[in-house]
N, C-alpha and C positions, 0 to 999 in steps of 0.2 A: 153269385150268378143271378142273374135278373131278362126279364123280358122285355124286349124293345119292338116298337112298332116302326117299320120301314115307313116314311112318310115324302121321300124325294129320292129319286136314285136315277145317275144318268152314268153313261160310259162317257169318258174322255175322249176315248178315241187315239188317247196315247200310250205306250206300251213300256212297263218295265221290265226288263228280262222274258221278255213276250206275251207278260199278263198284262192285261188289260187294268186302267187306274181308273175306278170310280169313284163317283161322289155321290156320299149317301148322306141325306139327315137323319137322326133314329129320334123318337119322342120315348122316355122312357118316365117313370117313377121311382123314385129313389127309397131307401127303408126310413128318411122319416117324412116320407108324404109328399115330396116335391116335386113337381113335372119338369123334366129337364128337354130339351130338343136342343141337339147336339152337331156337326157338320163333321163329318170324315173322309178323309180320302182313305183307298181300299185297295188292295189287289188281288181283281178274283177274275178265276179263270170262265172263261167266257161259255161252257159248260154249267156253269154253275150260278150265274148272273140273273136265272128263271126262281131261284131262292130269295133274289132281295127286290120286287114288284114292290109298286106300292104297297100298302095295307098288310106286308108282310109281317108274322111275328117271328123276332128271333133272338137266340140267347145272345148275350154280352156279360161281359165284368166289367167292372169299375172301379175308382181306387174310391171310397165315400169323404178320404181326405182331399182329394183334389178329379173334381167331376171331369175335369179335360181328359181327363187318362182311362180310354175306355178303349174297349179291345172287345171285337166280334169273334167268338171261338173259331176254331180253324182258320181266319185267314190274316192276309199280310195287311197289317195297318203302315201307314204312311205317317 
């Protein structure tokens, strides 16, 4: 688990199973030193869309064998 910094985050405005789909960039650091900024689509309930502002920080995993495969805890990745 690692910390990522929210750096673009917008709603869609289109609904999966009546979550709302956003798109977020996260800028992260990886364990050997490398800046990675990343683009995701997301599905978080629109309660809870005040957690990912810009300049936010928030946990993630990631596989360190393959950077595409990143996952925000708690919620639905796309």
């Amino acid at each position: 688990m690692t910390s990522a910094e929210v750096v673009y985050f917008q709603d869609s405005l289109a609904k999966v199973q009546y979550r709302p789909l956003c798109y977020i960039k996260l800028k992260f650091q990886t364990e050997q030193g490398q800046i990675i900024t990343e683009n995701l689509k997301v599905l978080i309930a629109k309660q809870d869309q005040h957690k990912y502002k810009v300049g936010s920080i928030i946990n993630i995993k990631y596989d360190p064998k393959n950077l595409k495969n990143i996952s925000i805890l708690g919620e639905v990745m796309i």
